[in-house]
N, C-alpha and C positions, 0 to 999 in steps of 0.2 A: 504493500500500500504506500511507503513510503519511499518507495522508487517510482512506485506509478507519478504521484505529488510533486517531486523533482525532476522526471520526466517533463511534464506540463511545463512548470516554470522554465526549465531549459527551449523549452520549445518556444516559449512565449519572448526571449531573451532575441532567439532566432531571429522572430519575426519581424522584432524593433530593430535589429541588427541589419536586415533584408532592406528597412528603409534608410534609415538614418545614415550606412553607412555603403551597401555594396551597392543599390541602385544609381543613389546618390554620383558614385563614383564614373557610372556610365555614362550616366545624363549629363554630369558634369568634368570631364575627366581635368581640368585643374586642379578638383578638389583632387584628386588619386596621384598628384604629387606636391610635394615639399620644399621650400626653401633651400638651396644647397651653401653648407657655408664655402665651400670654394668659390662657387662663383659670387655670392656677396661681397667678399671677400678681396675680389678681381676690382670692383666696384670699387673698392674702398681705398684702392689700391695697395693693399695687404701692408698691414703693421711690419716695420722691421725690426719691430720686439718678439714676435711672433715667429717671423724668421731668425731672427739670433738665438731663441731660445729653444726652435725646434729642428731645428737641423741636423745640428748636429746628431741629438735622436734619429730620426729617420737614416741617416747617412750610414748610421753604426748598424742598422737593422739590413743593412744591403749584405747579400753573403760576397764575400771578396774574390771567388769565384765564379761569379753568373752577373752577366746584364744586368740592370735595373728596369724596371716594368716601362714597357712605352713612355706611356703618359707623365710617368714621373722624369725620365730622362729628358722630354720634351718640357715641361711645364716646370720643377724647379730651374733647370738653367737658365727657361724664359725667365724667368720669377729673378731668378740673382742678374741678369743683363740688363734686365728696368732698372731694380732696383740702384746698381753702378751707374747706368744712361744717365738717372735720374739727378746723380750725386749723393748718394746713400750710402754706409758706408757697411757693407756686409763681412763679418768676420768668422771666419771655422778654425774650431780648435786644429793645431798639427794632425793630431790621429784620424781624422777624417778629408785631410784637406788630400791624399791620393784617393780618397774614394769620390770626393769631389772634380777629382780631376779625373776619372774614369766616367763622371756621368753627364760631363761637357764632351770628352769623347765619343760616347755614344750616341748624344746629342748630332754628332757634327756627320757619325756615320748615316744617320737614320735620316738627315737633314739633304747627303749629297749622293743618297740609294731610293727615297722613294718620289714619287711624284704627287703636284699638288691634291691630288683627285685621282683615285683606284679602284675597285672593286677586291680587293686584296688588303687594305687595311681598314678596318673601321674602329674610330672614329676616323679619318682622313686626316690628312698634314695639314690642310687647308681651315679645318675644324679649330685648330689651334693656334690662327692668325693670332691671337692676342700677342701668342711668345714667342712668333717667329720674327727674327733679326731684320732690323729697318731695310737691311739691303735684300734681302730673301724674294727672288724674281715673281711677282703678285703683282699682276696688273688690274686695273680696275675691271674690265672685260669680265675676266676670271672670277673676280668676287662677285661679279653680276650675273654672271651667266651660272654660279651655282648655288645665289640666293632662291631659297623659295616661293611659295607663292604666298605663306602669310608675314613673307620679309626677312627671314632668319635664315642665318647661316647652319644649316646643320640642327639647327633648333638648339644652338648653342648663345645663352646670352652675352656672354664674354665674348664670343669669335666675333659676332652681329656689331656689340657695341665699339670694336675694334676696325669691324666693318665700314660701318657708318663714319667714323672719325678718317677713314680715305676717302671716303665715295660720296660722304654727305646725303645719299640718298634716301627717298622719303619713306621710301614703304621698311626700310632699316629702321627708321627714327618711331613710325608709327608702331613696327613689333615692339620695342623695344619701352612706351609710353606705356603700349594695352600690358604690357608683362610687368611693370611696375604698380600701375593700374588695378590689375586681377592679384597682385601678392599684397598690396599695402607695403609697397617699398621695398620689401623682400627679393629675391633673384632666385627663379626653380635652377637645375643644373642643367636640364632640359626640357625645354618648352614648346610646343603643345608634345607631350609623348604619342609617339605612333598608338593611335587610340584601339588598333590591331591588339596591341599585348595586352591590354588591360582586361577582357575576358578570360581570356587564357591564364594566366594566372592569379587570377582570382579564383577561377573553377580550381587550379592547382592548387593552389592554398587549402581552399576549401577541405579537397578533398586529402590530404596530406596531413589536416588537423584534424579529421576524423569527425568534420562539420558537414558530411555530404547530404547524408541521410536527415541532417536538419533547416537543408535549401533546396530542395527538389524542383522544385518548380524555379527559382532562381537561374540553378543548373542547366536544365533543362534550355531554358531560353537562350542562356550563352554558350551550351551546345548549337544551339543552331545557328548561331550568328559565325560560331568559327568554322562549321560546315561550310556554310557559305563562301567566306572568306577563305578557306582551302582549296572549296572546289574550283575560285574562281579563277585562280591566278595560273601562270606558267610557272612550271618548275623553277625555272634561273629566276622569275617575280618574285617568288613565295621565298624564297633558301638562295639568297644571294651569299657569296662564299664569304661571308661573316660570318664570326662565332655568335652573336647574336641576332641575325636571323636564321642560322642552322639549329641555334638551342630553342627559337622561339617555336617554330615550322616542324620538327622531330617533337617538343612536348602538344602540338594540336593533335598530331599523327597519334601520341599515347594516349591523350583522353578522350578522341573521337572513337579510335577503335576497341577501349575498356567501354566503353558506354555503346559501342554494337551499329557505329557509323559504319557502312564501307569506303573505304580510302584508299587514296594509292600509295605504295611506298615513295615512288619515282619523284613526288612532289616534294619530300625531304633529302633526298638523296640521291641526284642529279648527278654530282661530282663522281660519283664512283666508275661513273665513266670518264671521266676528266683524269687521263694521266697527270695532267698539268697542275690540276686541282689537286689531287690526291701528295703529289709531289710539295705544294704549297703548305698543305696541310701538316704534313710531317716534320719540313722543317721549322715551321712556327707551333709544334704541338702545344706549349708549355700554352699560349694564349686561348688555345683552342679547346684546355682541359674540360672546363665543362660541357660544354659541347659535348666534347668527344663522350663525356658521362652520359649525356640526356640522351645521344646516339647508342650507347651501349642500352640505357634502359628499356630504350626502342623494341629495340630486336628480342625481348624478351615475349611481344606479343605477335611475331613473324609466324604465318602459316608455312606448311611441308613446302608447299610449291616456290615460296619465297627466296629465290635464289639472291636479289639482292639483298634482303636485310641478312640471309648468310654472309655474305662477301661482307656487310658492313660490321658484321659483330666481330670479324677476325680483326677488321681492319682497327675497329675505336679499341677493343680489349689487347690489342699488339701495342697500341699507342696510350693506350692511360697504364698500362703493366711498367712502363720506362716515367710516366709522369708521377706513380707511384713511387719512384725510387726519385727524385726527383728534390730540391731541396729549396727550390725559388720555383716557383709558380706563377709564369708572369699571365696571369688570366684576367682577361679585358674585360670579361661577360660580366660575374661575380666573383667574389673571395667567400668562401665558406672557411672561417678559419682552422675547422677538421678536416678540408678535403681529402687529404691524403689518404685516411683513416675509411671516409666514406668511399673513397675511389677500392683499397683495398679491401674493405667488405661487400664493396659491390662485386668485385670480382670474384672472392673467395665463395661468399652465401649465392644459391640460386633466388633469386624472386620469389617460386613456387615455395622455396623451405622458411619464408620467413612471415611471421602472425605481424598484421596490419597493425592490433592495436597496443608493439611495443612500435613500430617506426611512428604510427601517430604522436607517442609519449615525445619518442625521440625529435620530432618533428618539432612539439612544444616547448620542450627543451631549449630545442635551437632559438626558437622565436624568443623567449624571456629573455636570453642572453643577446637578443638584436640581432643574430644572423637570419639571411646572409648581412656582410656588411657591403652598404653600396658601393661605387668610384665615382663619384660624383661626376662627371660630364662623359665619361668614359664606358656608364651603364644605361641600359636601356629599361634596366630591372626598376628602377627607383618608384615602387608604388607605396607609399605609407600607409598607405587605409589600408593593407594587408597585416600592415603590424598596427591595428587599431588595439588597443586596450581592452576595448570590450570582446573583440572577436576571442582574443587569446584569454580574455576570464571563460567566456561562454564553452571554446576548446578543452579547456581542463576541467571544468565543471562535468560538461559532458565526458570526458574520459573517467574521470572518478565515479560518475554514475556507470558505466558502464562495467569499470571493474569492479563495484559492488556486486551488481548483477553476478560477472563469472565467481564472485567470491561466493557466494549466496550460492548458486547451481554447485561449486563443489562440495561446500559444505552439506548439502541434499544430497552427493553423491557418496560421498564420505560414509554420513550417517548410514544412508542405506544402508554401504557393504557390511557397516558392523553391524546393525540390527540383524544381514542375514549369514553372521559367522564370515563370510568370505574374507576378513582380515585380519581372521585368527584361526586360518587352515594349519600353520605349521608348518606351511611348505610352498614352495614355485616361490613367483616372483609377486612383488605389492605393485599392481601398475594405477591403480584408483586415480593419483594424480595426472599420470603420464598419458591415461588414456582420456581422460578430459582435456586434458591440453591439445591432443593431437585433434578434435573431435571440435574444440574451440578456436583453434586456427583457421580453421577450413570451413567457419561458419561467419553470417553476420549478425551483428548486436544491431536494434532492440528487439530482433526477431528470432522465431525456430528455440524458444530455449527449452523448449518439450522434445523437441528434436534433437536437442544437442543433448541432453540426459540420458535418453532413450537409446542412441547410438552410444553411448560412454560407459551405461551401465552393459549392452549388448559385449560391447570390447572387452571391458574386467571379467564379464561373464565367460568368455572366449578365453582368454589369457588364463585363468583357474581352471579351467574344464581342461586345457590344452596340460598345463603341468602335471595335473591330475594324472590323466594319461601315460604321460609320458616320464613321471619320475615315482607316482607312491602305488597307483592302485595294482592291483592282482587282476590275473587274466580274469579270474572267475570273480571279483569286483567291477570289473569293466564291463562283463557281458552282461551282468545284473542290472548295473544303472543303464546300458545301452535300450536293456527291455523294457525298463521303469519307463525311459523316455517313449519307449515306442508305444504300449499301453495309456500310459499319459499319470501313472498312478506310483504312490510311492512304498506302495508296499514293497516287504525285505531288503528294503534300503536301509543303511544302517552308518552313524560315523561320518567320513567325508561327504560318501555318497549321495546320503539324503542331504546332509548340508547343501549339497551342489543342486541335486533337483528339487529341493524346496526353493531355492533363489530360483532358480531357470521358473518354475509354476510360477511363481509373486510376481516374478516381471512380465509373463505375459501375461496375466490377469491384469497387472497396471494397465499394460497396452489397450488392452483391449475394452478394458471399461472405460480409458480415457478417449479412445475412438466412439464407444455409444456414446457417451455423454455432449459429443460436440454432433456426430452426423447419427448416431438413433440406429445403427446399425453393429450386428454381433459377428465377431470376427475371429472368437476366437479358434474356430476348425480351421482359418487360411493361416493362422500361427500356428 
């Protein structure tokens, strides 16, 4: 009764939750991102208190053999070349000033290797005009011709406001009014977000927290809106060769076809035919880690016939096996600060071997402690209504109820076995626990838990009949209870024997009375 009662409440939790905060977020998707203090920051044109006191930190946190992550090789050495241009006077202690001078090096490599606009790196070079060098060949043409159509460069407000201060241009100056405008002064990291991913992982969230089963109809609706948007586009449209449109485009692919959409593989995984591509990929693994994860998670829902999602499970589990061992992870997508850990349980546990509601636990986990953590202009992940307050109270509330529930079913299962001796044979194995567990992984909460008894008690019943057998009874003990069974009666049973066939009668008389009692019909001659 008092699960029923908590039940409700949680449900009712749901539904202010459905308004107040996930609908909200569609209708409006500004609301579904956040201020970023980087680019604020840009704005303000960053304290050199801030830089003298955190530098050094970060500089020490680079491993001294591995690159520095893109964006950070790009954007502090912009950051320290203003700050000099400016006359500012920026200082590093000695033990960091060669690590300093390795990440102007990097700088200068990545500066005279790539070009201003790619389909090979995302964010683009061009995305990060703020910190590129006054002489760095950018013509006005170029800022213009890869401005948008609601005025922004990249949906970056730092590149744009950078923009605008060359180009003078109007529709620069108007993004750039409405974005000040729409925050109250504030700066998102990226503004308007491809309003594409915001479905999509919200449904993942959702379900991840172990919230599914309490937005049904939510779901439902942005299933179909990413249907849509799947079916519409061209492969190369949909899974452009960025890590975050290959992670975004493979997690549609997982929740359309868990939820019983048909899909094609080929709309996520184009490149497998791309020597060229495949060749890209490998040597930029490290950025491409997640990716390469949400690719692996992929292939776990591939049909027999599926010859590509084969080819791609070799290919992402060859390449996250080497990012596992791996010690700097320069991933553009997101930082999960366990990756490692999660990449090497993903590969070691199968999917099919593992109970959904410890990864939801683990799922909530993550969330309390703020993972993932975002990269501010360099994620496309950035939706903070996913880490709402309320969603993650309403997420562990519902989990706690839920393992009441299995706590409650084994205790019911428990009691049984001793009210009918079965855990005080004296012999075989005790599976009471082991066989509810296996019987509760493989099922869903808040539903089947007459089901999930009924198979748990059928399993211990199997597991003691089977020892039985095979380690205490006498031939001429086994043919007697075989006959007991077959008669249906417990005469000249005696000791184990009866013990055994008095539990086998009790459960199927449960069975069978709990079948009249719902559908009025007697069942017990088809048991």
């Amino acid at each position: 009764m008092a699960n029923s009662y908590q039940d409700a409440i949680i449900q009712a939790q749901a539904h202010k939750l459905t308004k107040t905060v996930l609908i909200r977020a569609i209708d409006n998707p500004s609301f579904a991102i956040s201020p970023s203090a980087y680019d604020t920051a840009w704005v303000a044109m960053i304290g050199m208190s801030f830089i003298n006191a955190n530098s050094t930190k970060l500089l020490q946190l680079q491993d001294n053999n591995n690159d520095s992550p893109r964006r950070f090789a790009i954007v502090f050495s912009g950051m320290v070349e203003l700050a000099q241009r400016t006359g500012l006077q920026v200082l590093f202690d000695e033990e960091v000033k060669e690590a300093v001078a390795r990440v102007f090096q990097q700088k200068h490599g990545i500066l005279t290797s790539e070009v201003l606009v790619d389909m090979y790196h995302y964010p683009p070079l061009l995305s990060y005009f703020e910190v590129l060098p006054p002489n760095f060949p950018v013509n006005v043409a170029t800022l213009l011709g890869n401005m948008n159509r609601e005025g922004s460069l990249f949906r970056s407000p730092s590149a744009t406001a950078a923009g605008y201060m060359a180009t003078r241009n109007a529709h620069m100056l108007s993004y750039l009014c409405q974005l000040v405008q729409n925050f109250n002064g504030g700066v998102p990291s990226m503004y308007p977000i491809d309003e594409d991913y915001i479905p999509i992982y919200m449904v993942n969230q959702l379900q991840r927290l172990g919230l599914s089963t309490r937005f049904p109809n939510f779901i439902n609706d942005m299933l179909e809106h990413i249907h849509r948007e799947y079916i519409a586009h061209k492969p190369s449209e949909l899974c452009g060769l960025t890590p975050e449109n290959i992670y975004k485009s493979s997690l549609a692919f997982q929740l359309l076809r868990l939820h019983g959409y048909k899909v094609s593989t080929r709309k996520f995984c184009w490149f497998l035919n791309d020597e060229y591509a495949l060749e890209y990929i490998e040597e930029n693994q490290q950025k491409f880690t997640s990716a390469l994860h949400n690719l692996y998670r992929a292939t776990y829902l591939m049909f027999e016939s599926e010859d590509e999602l084969q080819k791609l499970r070799s290919f992402s589990r060859k390449l996250l096996t080497k990012s596992s061992l791996s010690h700097n992870l320069d991933d553009s997508t997101m930082l999960w600060p366990p990756l490692q850990e999660k990449i090497k349980c993903e590969l070691a546990t199968p999917w099919l071997a593992r109970m959904d509601h410890l990864e939801h636990r683990e799922w909530i986990e993550s969330a309390n402690k703020g993972s993932p953590l975002w990269f501010g202009k360099s994620s496309n992940f950035r939706i903070p209504c996913l880490d709402d307050g309320g969603l993650i109270q309403l997420a562990k509330e519902n989990y706690e109820l839920r393992q009441k529930v299995y706590q409650k079913e084994l205790g019911e299962l428990i009691r049984w076995s001793k009210i009918c001796g079965l855990m005080d044979m004296g012999f075989g194995r005790e599976k009471t626990t082991y066989c509810y567990f296996a019987v509760a992984s493989a099922t869903s909460l808040p539903y089947d838990s007459h089901v999930r008894l009924i198979v748990a008690k059928s399993a211990v019943l199997v597991t003691i009949f089977d020892d039985y057998f095979d380690m205490v009874g006498s031939l001429d003990e086994l043919q007697i209870l075989a006959n007991a069974v077959k008669r249906w009666n417990n005469k000249g049973l005696k000791s184990h024997g009866k013990i055994l066939f008095d539990a086998l009668d009790g459960f199927v008389s449960e069975v069978a009375n709990m079948y009249f009692d719902q559908y009025g019909i007697n069942i017990v001659d088809n048991l």
